[in-house]
C-alpha positions as CSV (number, residue, x, y, z in Angstrom):
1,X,119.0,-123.9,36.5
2,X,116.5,-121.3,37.1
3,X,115.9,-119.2,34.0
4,X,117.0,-115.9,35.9
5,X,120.6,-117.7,35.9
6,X,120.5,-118.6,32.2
7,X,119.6,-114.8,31.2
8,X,122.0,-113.8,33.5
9,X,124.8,-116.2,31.4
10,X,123.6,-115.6,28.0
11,X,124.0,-111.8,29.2
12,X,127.5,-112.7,30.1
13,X,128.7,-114.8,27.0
14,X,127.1,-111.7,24.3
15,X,129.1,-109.3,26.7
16,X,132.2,-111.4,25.5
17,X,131.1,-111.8,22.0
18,X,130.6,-108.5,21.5
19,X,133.5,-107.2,22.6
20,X,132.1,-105.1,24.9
21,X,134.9,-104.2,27.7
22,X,132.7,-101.5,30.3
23,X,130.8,-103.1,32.7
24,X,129.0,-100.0,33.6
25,X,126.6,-100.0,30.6
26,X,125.3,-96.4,31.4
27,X,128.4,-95.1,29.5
28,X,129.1,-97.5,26.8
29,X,128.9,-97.4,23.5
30,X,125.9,-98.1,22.2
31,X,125.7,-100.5,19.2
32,X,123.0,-99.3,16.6
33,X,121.9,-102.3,14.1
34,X,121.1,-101.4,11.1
35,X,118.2,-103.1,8.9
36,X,120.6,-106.2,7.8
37,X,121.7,-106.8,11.4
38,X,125.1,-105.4,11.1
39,X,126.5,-103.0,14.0
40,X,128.8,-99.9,14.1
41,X,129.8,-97.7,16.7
42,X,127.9,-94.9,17.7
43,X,128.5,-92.7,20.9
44,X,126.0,-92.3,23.1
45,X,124.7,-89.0,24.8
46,X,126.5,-89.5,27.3
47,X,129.6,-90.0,25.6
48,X,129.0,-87.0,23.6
49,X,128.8,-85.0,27.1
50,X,132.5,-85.8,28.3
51,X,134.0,-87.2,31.1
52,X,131.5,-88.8,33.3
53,X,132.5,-87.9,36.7
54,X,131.7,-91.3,39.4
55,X,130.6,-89.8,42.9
56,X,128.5,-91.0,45.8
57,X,125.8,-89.2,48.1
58,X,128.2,-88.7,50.8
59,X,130.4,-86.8,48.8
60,X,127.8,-84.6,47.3
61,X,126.2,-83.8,50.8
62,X,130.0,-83.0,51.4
63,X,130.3,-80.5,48.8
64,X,126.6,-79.3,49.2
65,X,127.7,-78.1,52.6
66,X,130.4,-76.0,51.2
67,X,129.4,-74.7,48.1
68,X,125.7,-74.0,48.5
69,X,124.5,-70.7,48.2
70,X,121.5,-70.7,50.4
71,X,123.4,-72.6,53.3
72,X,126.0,-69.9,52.9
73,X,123.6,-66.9,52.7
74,X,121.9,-68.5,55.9
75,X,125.1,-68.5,57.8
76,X,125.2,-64.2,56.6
77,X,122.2,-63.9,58.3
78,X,123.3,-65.6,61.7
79,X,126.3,-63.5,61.6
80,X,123.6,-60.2,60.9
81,X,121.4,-61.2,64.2
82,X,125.0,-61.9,65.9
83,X,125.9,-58.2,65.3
84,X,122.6,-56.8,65.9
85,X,122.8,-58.7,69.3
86,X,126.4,-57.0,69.9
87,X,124.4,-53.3,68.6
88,X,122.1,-54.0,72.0
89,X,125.2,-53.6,74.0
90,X,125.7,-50.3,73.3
91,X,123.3,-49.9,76.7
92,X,126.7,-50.9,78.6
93,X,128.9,-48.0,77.2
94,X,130.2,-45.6,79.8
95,X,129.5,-42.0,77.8
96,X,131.9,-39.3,78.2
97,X,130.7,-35.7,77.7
98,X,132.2,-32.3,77.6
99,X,131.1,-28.9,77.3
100,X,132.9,-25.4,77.3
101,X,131.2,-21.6,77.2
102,X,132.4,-18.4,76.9
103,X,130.7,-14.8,77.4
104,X,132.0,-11.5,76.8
105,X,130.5,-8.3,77.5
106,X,130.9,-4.5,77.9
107,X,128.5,-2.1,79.4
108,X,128.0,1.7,80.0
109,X,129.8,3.8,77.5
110,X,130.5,7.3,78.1
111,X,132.5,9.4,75.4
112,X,133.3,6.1,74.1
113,X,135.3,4.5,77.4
114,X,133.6,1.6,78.5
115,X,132.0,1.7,82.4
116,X,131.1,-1.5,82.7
117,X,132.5,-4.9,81.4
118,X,132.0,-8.7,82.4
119,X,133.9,-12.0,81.6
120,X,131.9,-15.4,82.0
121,X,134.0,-18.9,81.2
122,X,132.6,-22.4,82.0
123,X,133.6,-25.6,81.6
124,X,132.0,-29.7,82.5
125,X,133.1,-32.7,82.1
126,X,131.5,-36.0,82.8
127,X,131.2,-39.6,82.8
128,X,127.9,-42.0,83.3
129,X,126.0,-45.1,82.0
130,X,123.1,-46.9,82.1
131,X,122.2,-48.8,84.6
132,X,120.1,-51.8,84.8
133,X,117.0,-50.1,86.6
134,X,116.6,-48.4,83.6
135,X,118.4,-45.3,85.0
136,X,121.9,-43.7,84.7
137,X,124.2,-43.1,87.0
138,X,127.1,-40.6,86.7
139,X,129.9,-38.1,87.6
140,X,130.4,-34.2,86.6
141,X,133.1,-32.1,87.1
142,X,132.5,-28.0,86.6
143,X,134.6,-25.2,87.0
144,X,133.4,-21.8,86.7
145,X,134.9,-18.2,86.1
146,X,133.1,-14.8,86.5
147,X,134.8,-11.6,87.2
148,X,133.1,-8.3,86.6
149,X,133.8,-4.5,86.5
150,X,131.1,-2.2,87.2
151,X,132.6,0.9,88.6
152,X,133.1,0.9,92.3
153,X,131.5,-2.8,92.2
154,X,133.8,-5.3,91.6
155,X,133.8,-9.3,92.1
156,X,135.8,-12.3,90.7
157,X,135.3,-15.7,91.6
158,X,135.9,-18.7,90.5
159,X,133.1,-22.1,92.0
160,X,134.3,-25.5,91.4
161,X,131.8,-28.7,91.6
162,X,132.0,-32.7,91.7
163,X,128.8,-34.1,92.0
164,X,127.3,-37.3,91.6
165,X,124.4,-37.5,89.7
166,X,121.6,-40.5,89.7
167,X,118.3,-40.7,87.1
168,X,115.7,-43.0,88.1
169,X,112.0,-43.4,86.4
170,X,109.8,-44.6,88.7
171,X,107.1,-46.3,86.6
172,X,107.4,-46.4,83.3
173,X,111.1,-47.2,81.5
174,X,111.7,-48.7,84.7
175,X,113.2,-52.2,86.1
176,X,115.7,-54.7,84.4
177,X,113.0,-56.3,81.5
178,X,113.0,-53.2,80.3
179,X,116.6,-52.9,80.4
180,X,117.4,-56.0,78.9
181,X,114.2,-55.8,76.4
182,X,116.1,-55.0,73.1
183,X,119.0,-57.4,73.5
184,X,116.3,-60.2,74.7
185,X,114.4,-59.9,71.7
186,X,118.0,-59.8,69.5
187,X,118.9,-63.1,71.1
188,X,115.6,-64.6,69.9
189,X,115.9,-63.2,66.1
190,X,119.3,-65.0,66.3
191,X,117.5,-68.0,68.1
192,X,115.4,-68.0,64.3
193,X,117.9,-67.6,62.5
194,X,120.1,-70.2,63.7
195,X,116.8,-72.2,63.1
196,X,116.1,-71.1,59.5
197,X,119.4,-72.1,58.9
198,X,118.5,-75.5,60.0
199,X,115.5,-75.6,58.5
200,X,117.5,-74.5,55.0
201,X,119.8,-77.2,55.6
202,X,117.2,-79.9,55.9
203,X,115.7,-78.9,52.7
204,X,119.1,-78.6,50.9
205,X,120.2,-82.4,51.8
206,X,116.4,-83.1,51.2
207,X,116.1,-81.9,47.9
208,X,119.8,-83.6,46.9
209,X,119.1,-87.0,47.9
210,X,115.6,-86.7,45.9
211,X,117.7,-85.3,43.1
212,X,120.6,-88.7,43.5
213,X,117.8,-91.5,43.8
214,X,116.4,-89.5,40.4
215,X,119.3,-89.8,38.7
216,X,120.0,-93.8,40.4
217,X,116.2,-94.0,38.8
218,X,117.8,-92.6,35.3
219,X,120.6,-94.9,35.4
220,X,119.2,-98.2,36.5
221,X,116.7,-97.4,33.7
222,X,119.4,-97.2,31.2
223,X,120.9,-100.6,32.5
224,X,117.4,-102.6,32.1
225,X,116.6,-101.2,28.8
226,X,120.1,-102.1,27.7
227,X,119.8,-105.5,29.1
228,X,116.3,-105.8,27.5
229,X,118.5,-104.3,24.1
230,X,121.3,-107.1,24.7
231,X,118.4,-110.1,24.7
232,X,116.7,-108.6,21.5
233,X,120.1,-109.0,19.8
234,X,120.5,-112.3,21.1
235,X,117.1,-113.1,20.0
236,X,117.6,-111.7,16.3
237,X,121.4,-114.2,16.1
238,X,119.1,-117.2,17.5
239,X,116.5,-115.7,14.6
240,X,119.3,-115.4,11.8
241,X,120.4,-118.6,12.8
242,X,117.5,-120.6,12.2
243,X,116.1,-118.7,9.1
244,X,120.0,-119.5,7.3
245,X,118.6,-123.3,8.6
246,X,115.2,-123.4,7.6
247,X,114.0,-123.9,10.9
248,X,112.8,-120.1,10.8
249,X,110.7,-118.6,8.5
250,X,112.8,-115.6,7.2
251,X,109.5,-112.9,8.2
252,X,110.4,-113.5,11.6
253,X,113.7,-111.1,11.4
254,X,112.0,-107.7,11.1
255,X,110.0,-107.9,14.2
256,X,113.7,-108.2,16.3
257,X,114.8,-105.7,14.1
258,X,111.7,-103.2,15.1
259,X,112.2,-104.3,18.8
260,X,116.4,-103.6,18.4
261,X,115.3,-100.3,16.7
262,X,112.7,-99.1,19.6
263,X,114.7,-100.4,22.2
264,X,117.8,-98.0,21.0
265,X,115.4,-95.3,20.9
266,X,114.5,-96.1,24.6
267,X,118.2,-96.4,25.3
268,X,118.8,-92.8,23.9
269,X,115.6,-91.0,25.5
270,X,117.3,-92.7,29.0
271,X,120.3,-91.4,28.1
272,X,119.3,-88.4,27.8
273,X,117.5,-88.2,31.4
274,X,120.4,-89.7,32.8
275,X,122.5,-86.1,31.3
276,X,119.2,-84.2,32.7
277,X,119.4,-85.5,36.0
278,X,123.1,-85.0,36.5
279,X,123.0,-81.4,35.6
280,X,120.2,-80.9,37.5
281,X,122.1,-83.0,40.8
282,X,125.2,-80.6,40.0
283,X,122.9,-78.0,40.1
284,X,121.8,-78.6,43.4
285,X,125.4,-79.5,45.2
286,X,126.5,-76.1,43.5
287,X,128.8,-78.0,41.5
288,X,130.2,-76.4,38.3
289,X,128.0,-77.0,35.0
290,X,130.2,-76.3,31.4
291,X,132.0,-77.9,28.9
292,X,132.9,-81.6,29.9
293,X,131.3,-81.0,33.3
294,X,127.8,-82.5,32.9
295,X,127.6,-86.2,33.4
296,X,127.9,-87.9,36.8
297,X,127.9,-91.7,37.4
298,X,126.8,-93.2,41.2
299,X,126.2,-96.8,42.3
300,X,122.6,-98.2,41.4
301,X,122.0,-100.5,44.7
302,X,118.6,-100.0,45.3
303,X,118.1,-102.6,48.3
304,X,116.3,-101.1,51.8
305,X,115.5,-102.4,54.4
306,X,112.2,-102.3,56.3
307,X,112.5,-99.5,59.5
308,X,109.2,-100.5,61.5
309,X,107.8,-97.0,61.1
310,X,104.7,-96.1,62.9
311,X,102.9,-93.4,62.3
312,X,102.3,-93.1,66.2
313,X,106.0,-93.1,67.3
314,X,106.9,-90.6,64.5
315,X,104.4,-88.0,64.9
316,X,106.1,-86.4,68.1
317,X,109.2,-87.0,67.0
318,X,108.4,-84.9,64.5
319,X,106.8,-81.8,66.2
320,X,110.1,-81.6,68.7
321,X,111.8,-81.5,65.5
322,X,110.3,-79.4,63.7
323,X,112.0,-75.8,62.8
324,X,109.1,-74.4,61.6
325,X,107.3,-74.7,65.1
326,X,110.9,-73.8,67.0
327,X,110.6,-70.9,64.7
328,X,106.9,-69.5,66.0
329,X,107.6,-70.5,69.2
330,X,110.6,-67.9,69.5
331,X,108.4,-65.5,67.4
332,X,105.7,-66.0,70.0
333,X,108.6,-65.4,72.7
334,X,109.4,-62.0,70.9
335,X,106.0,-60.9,70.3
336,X,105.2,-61.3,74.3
337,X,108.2,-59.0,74.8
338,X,107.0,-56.3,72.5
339,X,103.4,-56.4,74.0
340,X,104.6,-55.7,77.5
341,X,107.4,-53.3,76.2
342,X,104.4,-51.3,74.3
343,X,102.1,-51.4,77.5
344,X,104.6,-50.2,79.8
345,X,104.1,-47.2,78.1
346,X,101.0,-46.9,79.6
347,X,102.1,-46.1,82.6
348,X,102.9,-42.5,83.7
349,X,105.9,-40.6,83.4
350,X,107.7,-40.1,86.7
351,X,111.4,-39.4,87.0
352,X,113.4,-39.0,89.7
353,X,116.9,-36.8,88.9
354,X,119.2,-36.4,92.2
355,X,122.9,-35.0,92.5
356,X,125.1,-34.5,95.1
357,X,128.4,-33.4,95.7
358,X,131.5,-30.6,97.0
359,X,131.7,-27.5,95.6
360,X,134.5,-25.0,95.9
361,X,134.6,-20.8,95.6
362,X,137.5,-18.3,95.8
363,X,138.9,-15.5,93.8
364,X,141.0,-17.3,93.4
365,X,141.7,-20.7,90.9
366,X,143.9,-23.2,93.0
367,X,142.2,-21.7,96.3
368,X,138.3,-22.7,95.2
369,X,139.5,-26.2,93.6
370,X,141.2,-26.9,97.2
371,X,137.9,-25.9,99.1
372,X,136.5,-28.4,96.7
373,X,138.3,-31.9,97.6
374,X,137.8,-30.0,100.8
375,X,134.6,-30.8,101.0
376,X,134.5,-27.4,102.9
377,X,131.0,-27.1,100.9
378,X,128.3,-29.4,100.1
379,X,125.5,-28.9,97.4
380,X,122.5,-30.8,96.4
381,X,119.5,-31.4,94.4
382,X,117.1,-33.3,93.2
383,X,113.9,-33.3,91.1
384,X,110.1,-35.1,90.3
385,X,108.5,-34.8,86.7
386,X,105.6,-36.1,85.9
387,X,103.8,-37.0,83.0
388,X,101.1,-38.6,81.9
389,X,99.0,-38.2,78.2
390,X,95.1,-38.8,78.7
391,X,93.9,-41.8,76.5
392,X,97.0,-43.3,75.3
393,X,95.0,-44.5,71.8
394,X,98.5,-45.2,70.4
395,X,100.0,-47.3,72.9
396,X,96.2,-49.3,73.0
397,X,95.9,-49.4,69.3
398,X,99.6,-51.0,69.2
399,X,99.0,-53.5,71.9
400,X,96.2,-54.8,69.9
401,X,98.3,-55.0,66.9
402,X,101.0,-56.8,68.7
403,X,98.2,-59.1,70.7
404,X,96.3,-60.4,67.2
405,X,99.7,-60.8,65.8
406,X,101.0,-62.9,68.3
407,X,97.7,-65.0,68.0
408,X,97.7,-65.2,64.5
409,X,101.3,-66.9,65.4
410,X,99.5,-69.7,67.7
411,X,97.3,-70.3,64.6
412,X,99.8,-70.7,62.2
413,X,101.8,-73.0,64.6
414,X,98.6,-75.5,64.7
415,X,98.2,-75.4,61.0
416,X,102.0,-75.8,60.9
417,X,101.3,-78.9,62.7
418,X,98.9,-80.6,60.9
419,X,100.5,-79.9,57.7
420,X,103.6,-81.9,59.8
421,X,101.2,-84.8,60.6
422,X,99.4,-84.7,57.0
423,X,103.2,-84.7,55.3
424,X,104.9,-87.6,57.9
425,X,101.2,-89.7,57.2
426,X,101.6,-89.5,53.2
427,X,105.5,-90.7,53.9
428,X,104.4,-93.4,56.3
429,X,101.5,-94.5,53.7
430,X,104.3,-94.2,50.8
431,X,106.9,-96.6,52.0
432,X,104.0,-99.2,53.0
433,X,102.9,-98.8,49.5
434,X,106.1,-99.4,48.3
435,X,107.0,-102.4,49.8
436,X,103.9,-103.9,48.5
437,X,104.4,-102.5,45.0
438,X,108.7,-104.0,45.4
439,X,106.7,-107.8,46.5
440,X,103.8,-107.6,43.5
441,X,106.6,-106.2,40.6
442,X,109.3,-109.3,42.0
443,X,106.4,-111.6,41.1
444,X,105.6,-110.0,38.2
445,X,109.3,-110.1,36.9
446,X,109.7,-113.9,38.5
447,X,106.2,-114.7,35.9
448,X,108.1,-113.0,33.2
449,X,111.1,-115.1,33.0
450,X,108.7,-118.3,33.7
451,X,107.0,-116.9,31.0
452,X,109.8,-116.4,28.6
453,X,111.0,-119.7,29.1
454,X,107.6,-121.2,28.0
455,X,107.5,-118.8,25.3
456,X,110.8,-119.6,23.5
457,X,110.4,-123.5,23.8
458,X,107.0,-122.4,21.9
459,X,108.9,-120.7,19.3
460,X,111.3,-123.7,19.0
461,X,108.4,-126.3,18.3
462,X,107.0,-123.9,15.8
463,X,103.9,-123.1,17.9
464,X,104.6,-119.1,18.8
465,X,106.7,-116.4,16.5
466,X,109.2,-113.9,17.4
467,X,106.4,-111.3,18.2
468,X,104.8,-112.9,21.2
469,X,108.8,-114.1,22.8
470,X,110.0,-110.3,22.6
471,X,106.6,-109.3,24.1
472,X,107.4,-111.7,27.1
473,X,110.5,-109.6,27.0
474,X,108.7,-106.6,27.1
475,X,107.0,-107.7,30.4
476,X,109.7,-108.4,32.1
477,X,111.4,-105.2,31.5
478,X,108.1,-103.5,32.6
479,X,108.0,-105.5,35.6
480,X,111.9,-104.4,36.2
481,X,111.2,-101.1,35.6
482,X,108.1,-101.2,37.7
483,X,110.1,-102.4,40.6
484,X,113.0,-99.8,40.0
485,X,111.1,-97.5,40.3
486,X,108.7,-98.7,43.4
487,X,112.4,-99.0,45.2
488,X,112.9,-95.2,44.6
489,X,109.9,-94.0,45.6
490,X,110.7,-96.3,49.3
491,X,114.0,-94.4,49.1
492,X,112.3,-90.9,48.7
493,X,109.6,-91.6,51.2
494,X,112.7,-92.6,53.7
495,X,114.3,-89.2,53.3
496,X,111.1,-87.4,53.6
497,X,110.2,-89.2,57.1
498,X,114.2,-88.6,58.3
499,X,113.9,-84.6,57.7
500,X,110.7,-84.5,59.3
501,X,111.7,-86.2,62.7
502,X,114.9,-84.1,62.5
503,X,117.4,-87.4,61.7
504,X,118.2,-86.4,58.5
505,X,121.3,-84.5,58.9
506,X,122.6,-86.9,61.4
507,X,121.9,-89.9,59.6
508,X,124.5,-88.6,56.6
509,X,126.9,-87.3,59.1
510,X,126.2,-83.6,58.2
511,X,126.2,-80.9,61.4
512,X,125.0,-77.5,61.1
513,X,126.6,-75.0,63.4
C-alpha cells in the first residue's frame, strides 16, 4: 500500500474518532489542544461569520450579469448613443410655419378729420423639409389684404399665392455625406459604446473568476493545513502512546504540541483569507455584504487540462477580438468624417433659392383665391448668393486638429497592440510555467510521503525524534501548497488568454447584447 493511501486512511479513521461529522473541513469546528493534549470546541472564523452560503462560478457570472453596476451603467450609455442617434433624425421632420401681420394707418388731418387712411393684413403658411442634397424643399400659401383711402384715390385688393419653393447649396453644405454626416457619426459612438460595454463585460467576468480561483486558493489552503493539523494530532496520540509505554521519551510531546499550536494558528490566518476573499468575490458579483452575508463556500477541483496554446495561433485571434482596437477603429471612422465635414467648409458659399407658383388678385376675397387655383397667373423667382471668406485660418487650423488627432488614434491602436501581444505572451509563458511548476511540486509531494514513511520507521527504531517526522510533514504540506497554488495561477493564466482572444464570455455561456 502506497503511503499516499495509508495517510489517506489514518485521515479517515481520526475523522471517525474524533467525532468529526462535516466533510467540508473549511467550516468546521476547529479543535484547539491545549498544553496537556486535551481539545474543546472553538468556532472558527468562519463560523463566527454566519451562514456560509455554497455557490459555483456559473452562478456568480449569473448574478454578476444582473446585479453589476458597471455592466448596468454601460447598458445607460448604449441607450444615451441610441437616443442621440434618434436626435439626428430630427433632419427628417416636415416643419410647419406660420406668420400673420397687421398695419394700420391714418394720414392727412385737417381740422382733425382724417384725409387719408390705409389697412394692410397678411397672412403665410407653410410646410417644407430637408432634403437629402442638403437642401429643403417646400410649400407656402399667402393671402394678402390692402385697401386704402386717399381722397379721390381709392384701391382694395386682395393677391393670393401657392408657390413651391426649393433651396439648393451648390458647393459647400451640399450632397448626401453631408446630409447623413451627424447621424453617421452617432451610429459610430453607439458602434463604441456597444463595444465598451463589451469590453466592460470581459473585465467584469475577468476580474470574478480571478476573484473565485482566489478564494478556491483560500479554501484548498484551509483543507491542507487542516489535514497537515489532523496528522500532527495523530502524531502527538502515537507520541502519548509510547511515552505512557516507555518506548518514547516524554520530551518528545512538546514539539507536537508547538506544531498542533502553529498549525491552528495557520488554520485561523487561512480562515481568515478565506472570509476576505468571499467578501471581496461578493463584492465583485454585486452581491449583498452585512450581517450573516459574508462567507461563501465553492468546490475546490483544481484539475485542467492542457489546451495546446500557441502563441502564434492566439495572437490574431486576439487582435480580431480585441475591443480596444474595434474601439479606435470606429473612432478613426468618426474622426475621417469630421475632417471632411470641417473641410467642406472650405469651399464657397453658393446658394441657389427658387419658387414658383399661381397667384390670385381681385377686390375681392373669394374672386382672387379662384384666380389662384386658376392658375390664371403665374409668378416666379429665384436667386444666387455667394460667399466666400479669404483665408479660412479656422477651418485650416481645425482640420489640422482633427488630422493629428486621428493619427495620434493610429498610434495608440499599434501600441494597443503590442500591449495585446506583450499581455497574451506573459499568459502563454504563465500556463507553460505552470504545468512545469504542477509536475516538479507532484514530485516534490510524492518525495514527501516517501520521506515520511522513512522518517517514522526512523522514529520507531529510536534513530530520529518527533522534530525531524513533523518537519517531513512540513514538506509535504509545502509541496501541497506549492502545487495548489501552481494550479491557480494555470487557472488565472487560462482566463486571461480566453478574454483576450474574445472566448471568454462564450466559454461561461454569458452573452452581451
Amino acid at each position: 500500500m502506497s503511503m499516499a493511501r495509508r495517510l489517506s486512511l489514518v485521515l479517515c479513521s481520526l475523522l471517525v474518532s474524533s467525532g468529526v461529522a462535516s466533510a467540508d473541513l473549511t467550516t468546521r469546528a476547529l479543535a484547539t489542544v491545549d498544553d496537556s493534549g486535551g481539545s474543546g470546541a472553538t468556532p472558527t472564523l468562519l463560523s463566527w461569520a454566519g451562514t456560509i452560503q455554497p455557490t459555483s462560478l456559473p452562478d456568480l457570472l449569473q448574478q454578476a450579469v444582473r446585479l453589476s453596476p458597471t455592466l448596468q451603467s454601460a447598458r445607460i450609455d448604449i441607450e444615451i448613443a441610441e437616443a442621440r442617434i434618434q436626435q439626428t433624425w430630427a433632419r427628417r421632420d416636415w416643419l410647419v410655419s406660420g406668420d400673420a401681420q397687421g398695419s394700420w394707418t391714418q394720414s392727412g388731418l385737417v381740422a382733425g378729420i382724417a384725409t387719408g387712411s390705409s389697412r394692410r393684413f397678411s397672412a403665410t403658411a407653410g410646410i417644407s423639409r430637408m432634403i437629402s442634397t442638403g437642401g429643403t424643399i417646400g410649400v407656402q400659401i399667402g393671402s394678402n389684404y390692402s385697401k386704402s383711402d386717399a381722397g379721390v384715390f381709392k384701391s382694395e385688393y386682395w393677391n393670393d399665392t401657392i408657390a413651391l419653393q426649393v433651396t439648393q447649396p451648390l458647393l459647400r453644405n451640399r450632397g448626401s455625406f453631408m446630409y447623413n454626416a451627424n447621424e453617421a457619426r452617432a451610429r459610430l459612438s453607439r458602434d463604441a459604446t456597444v463595444l465598451a460595454r463589451r469590453l466592460a463585460a470581459l473585465q467584469t467576468v475577468q476580474s470574478i473568476v480571478s476573484a473565485y480561483w482566489d478564494l478556491v486558493l483560500a479554501q484548498r489552503q484551509v483543507e491542507i493545513t487542516d489535514a497537515s493539523l489532523m496528522l500532527a494530532r495523530e502524531r502527538l496520540r502515537i507520541t502519548e502512546i509510547g511515552a505512557s509505554g516507555g518506548k518514547v521519551a516524554p520530551a518528545e510531546i512538546p514539539a507536537v504540541q508547538q506544531i498542533i499550536a502553529t498549525r491552528e494558528e495557520d488554520v485561523l490566518g487561512q480562515e481568515l483569507a478565506v472570509l476576505d476573499r468571499s467578501i471581496a468575490l461578493r463584492r465583485a458579483v454585486g452581491m449583498p455584504i452585512g450581517a450573516n452575508e459574508l462567507g461563501l463556500r465553492v468546490a475546490t477541483e483544481l484539475d485542467t487540462q492542457d489546451q495546446g496554446w500557441t502563441l502564434d495561433s492566439l495572437l490574431d485571434r486576439a487582435y480580431a477580438a480585441s475591443p480596444e482596437l474595434a474601439q479606435l477603429a470606429k473612432q478613426d471612422q468618426s474622426a475621417t468624417i469630421d475632417i471632411e465635414v470641417t473641410e467642406n467648409g472650405l469651399l464657397p458659399q453658393l446658394d441657389l433659392a427658387l419658387s414658383f407658383g399661381p397667384t390670385g388678385t381681385d377686390g375681392n376675397v373669394g374672386t382672387a383665391a379662384l384666380n389662384t387655383v386658376k392658375f390664371s397667373e403665374l409668378a416666379g423667382s429665384g436667386s444666387l448668393t455667394f460667399t466666400q471668406a479669404l483665408g479660412h485660418e479656422d477651418v485650416r487650423g481645425r482640420s489640422r486638429e482633427l488630422r493629428a488627432g486621428r493619427e495620434k488614434l493610429r498610434v495608440n491602436a499599434t501600441d494597443i497592440r503590442a500591449q495585446i501581444a506583450q499581455a497574451l505572451a506573459r499568459a502563454v509563458a504563465q500556463i507553460e510555467l505552470a504545468k512545469r511548476r504542477v509536475v516538479l511540486s507532484q514530485r516534490a509531494i510524492d518525495l514527501a510521503n516517501e520521506n515520511i514513511r522513512i522518517e517514522t520507521d526512523r522514529f520507531n527504531l529510536g534513530k530520529s525524534t518527533n522534530f525531524d517526522v513533523l518537519n517531513r510533514l512540513e514538506e509535504q504540506r509545502q509541496a501541497e501548497l506549492r502545487k495548489a497554488q501552481a494550479l491557480i495561477d494555470w487557472h488565472k493564466a487560462e482566463t486571461a488568454v480566453l478574454m483576450l482572444t474574445g472566448d471568454l464570455l462564450p466559454t461561461f455561456g454569458i452573452t452581451v447584447d
